[in-house]
Each structure stands twice: as C-alpha cells, then as structure tokens.
C-alpha positions as CSV (number, residue, x, y, z in Angstrom):
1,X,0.0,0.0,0.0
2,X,1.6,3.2,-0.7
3,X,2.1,5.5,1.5
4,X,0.0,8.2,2.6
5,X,1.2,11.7,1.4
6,X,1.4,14.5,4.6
7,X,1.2,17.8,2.7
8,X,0.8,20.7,5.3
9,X,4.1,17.9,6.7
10,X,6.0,19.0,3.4
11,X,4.7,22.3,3.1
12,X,6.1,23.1,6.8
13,X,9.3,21.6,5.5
14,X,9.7,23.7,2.8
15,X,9.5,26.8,4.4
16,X,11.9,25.6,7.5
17,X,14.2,25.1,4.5
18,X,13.9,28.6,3.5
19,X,14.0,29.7,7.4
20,X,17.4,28.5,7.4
21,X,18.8,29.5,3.8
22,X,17.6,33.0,4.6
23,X,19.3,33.1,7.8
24,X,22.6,31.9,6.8
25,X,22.9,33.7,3.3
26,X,20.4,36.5,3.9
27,X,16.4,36.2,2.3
28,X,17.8,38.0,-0.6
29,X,20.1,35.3,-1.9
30,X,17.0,32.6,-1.8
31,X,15.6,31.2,-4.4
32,X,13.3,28.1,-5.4
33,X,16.5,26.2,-6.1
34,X,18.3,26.9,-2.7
35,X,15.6,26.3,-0.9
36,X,14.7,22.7,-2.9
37,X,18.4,21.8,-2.0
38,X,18.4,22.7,1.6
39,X,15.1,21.2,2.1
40,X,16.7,17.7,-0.1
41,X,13.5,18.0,-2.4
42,X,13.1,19.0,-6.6
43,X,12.4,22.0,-7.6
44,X,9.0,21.1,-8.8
45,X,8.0,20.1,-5.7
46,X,8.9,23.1,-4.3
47,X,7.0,24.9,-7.1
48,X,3.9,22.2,-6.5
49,X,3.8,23.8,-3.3
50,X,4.4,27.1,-3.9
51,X,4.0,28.6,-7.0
52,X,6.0,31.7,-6.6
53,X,8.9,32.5,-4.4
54,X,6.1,35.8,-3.0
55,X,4.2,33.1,-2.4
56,X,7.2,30.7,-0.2
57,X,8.0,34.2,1.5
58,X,4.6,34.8,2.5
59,X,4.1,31.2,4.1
60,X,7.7,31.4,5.5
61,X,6.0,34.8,7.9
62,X,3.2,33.2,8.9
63,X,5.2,30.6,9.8
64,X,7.7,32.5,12.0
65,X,4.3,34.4,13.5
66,X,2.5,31.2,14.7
67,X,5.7,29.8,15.9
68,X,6.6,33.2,18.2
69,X,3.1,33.3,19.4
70,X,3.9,29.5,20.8
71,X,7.1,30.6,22.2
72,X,5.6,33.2,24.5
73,X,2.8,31.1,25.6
74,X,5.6,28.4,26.3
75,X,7.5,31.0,27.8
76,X,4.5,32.6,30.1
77,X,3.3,28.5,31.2
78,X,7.1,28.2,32.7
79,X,6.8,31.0,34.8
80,X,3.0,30.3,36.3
81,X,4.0,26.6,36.5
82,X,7.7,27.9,38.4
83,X,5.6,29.9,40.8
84,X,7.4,33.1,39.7
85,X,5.4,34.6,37.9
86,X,4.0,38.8,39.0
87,X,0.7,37.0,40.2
88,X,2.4,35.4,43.0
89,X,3.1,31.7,43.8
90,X,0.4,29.3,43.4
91,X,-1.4,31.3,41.0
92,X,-3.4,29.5,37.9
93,X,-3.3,32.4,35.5
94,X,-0.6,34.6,34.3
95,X,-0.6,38.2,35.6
96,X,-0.7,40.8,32.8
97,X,3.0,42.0,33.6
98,X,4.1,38.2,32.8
99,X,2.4,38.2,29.3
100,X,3.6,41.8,28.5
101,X,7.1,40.7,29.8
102,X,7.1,37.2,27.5
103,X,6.2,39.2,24.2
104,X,8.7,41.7,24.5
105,X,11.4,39.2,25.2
106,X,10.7,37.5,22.4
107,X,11.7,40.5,20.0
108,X,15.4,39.2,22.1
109,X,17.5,37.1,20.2
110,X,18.4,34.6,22.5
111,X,18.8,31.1,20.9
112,X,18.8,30.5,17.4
113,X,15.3,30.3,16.5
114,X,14.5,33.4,17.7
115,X,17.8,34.5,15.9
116,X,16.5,33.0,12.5
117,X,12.8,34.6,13.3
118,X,14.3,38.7,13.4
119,X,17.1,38.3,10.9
120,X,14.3,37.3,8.3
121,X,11.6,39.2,9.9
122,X,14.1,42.1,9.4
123,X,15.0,41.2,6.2
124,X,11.4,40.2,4.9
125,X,10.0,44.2,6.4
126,X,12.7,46.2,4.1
127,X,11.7,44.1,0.8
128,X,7.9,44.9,1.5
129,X,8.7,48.1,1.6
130,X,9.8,48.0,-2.8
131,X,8.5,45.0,-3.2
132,X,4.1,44.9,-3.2
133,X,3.5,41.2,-4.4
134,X,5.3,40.4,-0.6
135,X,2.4,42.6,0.9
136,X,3.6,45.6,2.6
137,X,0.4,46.9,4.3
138,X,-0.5,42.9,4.9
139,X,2.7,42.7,6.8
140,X,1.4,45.3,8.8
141,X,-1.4,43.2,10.7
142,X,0.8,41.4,13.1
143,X,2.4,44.5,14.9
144,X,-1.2,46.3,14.7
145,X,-2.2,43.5,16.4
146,X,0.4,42.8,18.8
147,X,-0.4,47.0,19.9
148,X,-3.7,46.7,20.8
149,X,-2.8,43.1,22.7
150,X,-0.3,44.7,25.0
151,X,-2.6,47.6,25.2
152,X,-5.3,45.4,26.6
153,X,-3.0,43.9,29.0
154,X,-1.6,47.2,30.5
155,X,-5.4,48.4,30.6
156,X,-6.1,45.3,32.7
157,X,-3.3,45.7,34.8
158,X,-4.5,49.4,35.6
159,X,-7.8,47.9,36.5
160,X,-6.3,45.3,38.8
161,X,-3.9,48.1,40.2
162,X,-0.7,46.5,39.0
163,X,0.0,49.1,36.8
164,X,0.7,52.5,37.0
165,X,-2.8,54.5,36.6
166,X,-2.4,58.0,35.2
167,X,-0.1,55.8,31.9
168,X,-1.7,55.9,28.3
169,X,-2.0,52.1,27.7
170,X,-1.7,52.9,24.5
171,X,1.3,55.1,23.8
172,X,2.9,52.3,26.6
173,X,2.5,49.8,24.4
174,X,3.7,51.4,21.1
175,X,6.8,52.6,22.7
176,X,7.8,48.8,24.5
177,X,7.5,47.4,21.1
178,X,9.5,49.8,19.6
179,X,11.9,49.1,22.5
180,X,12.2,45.8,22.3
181,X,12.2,45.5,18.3
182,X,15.3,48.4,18.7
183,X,17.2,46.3,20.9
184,X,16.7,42.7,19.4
185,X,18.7,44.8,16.5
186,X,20.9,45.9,18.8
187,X,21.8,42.2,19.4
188,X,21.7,40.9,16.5
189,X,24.4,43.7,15.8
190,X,26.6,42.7,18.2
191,X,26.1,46.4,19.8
192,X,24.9,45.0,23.4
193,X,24.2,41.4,24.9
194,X,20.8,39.8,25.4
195,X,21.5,39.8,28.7
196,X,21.8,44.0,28.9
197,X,19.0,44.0,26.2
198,X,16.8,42.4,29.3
199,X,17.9,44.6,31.5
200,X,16.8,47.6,29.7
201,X,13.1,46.1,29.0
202,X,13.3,45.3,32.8
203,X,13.8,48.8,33.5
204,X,10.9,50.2,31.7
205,X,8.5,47.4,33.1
206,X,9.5,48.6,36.4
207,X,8.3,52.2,35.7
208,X,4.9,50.5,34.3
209,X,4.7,48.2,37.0
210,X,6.0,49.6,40.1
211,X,6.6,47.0,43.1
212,X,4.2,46.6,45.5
C-alpha cells in the first residue's frame, strides 16, 4: 500500500528550509532552487507547493508568527507553572505583567530560533517596503495587532492596580515594542548582549509596573 502523502508535513518543510537558507545567506540570496536543495527535495515540488517565491516568503512569515506566538505562551506557562510569575506563587493564570514581559522578550535574540525569526523578519519588512507582491500593508497586521494586545494587557493591569494609573496604555505599548524591536537589532548587531537587552526592557517594566 503506498504511502500516505502529509502535505501541510511538506509544506512546513519547505518553508523551514527557507528559514534557514535566509538566515545563513540573507532572504535576498533565496531562491526556489536553494531552498529545494536545503530542504533535499526537486524544484517542482517546491513549485507544486508554492507557486512563486512571494508566495514561499509569505508562508515562510506566517510561519515564524505562529511559531513566536507559541514561544511566549511556552514562555508565560514556565513561569506560572515555576511559581514566579507577577501574580504570585500558586497562581493559575498569568498576571498581565508576565504576558507583557514574555512578548517583548521575544523581540530578544536569545537562541537561534529566535535569531532566525528577526534576521528574516528584518529582512522580509525592508523588501515589503519595494517589493508589493510580498504585501507591505498585509505585513502590517501582526504589529497592529500585537499594539492593541499589549494595550489590553496594560489596561487590565490598571484595572487590577498593578500598573501604574495615570499611563496611556496605548502610547505604553507602542513605545515597549518599539523598545524591544530596537534592541533585538541591537543584538543581532553585536552592539549589546541579550543579557543587557533584558535589563533595559526590565527597567521600563518597572516604571509601568511599580513593586508593591
């Protein structure tokens, strides 16, 4: 009997294999071929797949999206299961200063998938901008999203008086993300460490969140 065909299976590996190429030649130098060769597949199954390289890039960022949204999850679960999270030991759900702290981490490079995701994320915003078949105001969506989800959870922590009251949730969340996407290029640059990186989103949580 032959064997059963996995196609979201191939697709994901596909687009891992252009995760990598991008990250260490740079998404410019990919191309259908590089891609088929890192991956150890033809070129026409890349192209059955994927019928333009737009079209690879495009699955490549949703890819690297869904996978960072798991990674702060992940990374919010350790710290209610560790007991150390901002809602105290022995609490169920995460405080909102632990969610806003895991997402801005994340824009960190700390390990190298997180590397890979903000070289090509990096990479993949400065080609939207002359390039429209990779969707420049599409790409957009995520970080308007991500704005108004950090807003939310500083609003909530106002409400629960954990955060500062007389802050613009709003403006707050714009300028963390803006913070934290500065300094994961600082890092990638080699200008500072992650560890120094931390320190500085540290900083600013404390003036949103002062200690009790």
């Amino acid at each position: 009997m032959p064997k059963l065909v996995d196609h979201e299976e191939r697709r994901a590996h596909i687009v891992d294999a252009l995760l990598r190429s991008a990250a260490a030649g740079g998404l410019h130098a990919v191309t259908m071929r590089s891609v088929a060769v890192e991956a150890g597949v033809s070129v026409r199954l890349v192209q059955y797949y994927f019928d333009t390289k737009e079209q690879l890039l495009l699955a490549a960022m949703h890819r690297l999206a869904a996978r960072m949204g798991e990674r702060v999850s992940e990374r919010v679960a350790a710290r209610v299961a560790a007991g150390t999270g901002a809602a105290g030991s022995g609490s169920a759900a995460p405080a909102p200063r632990d969610v806003v702290e895991a997402v801005l981490l994340e824009a960190v490079p700390t390990d190298e998938e997180s590397r890979t995701f903000h070289l090509v994320y990096t990479e993949y915003a400065v080609l939207s901008v002359t390039d429209p078949a990779l969707g420049g105001q599409a790409f957009l969506a995520a970080p308007n999203e991500m704005e108004a989800f950090l807003a939310a959870q500083l609003t909530a922590a106002q409400r629960a008086g954990q955060a500062a009251a007389g802050l613009d949730a709003h403006q707050e969340a714009v300028v963390l993300l803006a913070v934290s996407a500065g300094l994961g290029l600082s890092v990638l640059l080699g200008q500072r460490t992650a560890e120094d990186a931390t320190a500085v989103l540290g900083y600013h949580l404390g003036r949103i969140f002062p200690a009790p």
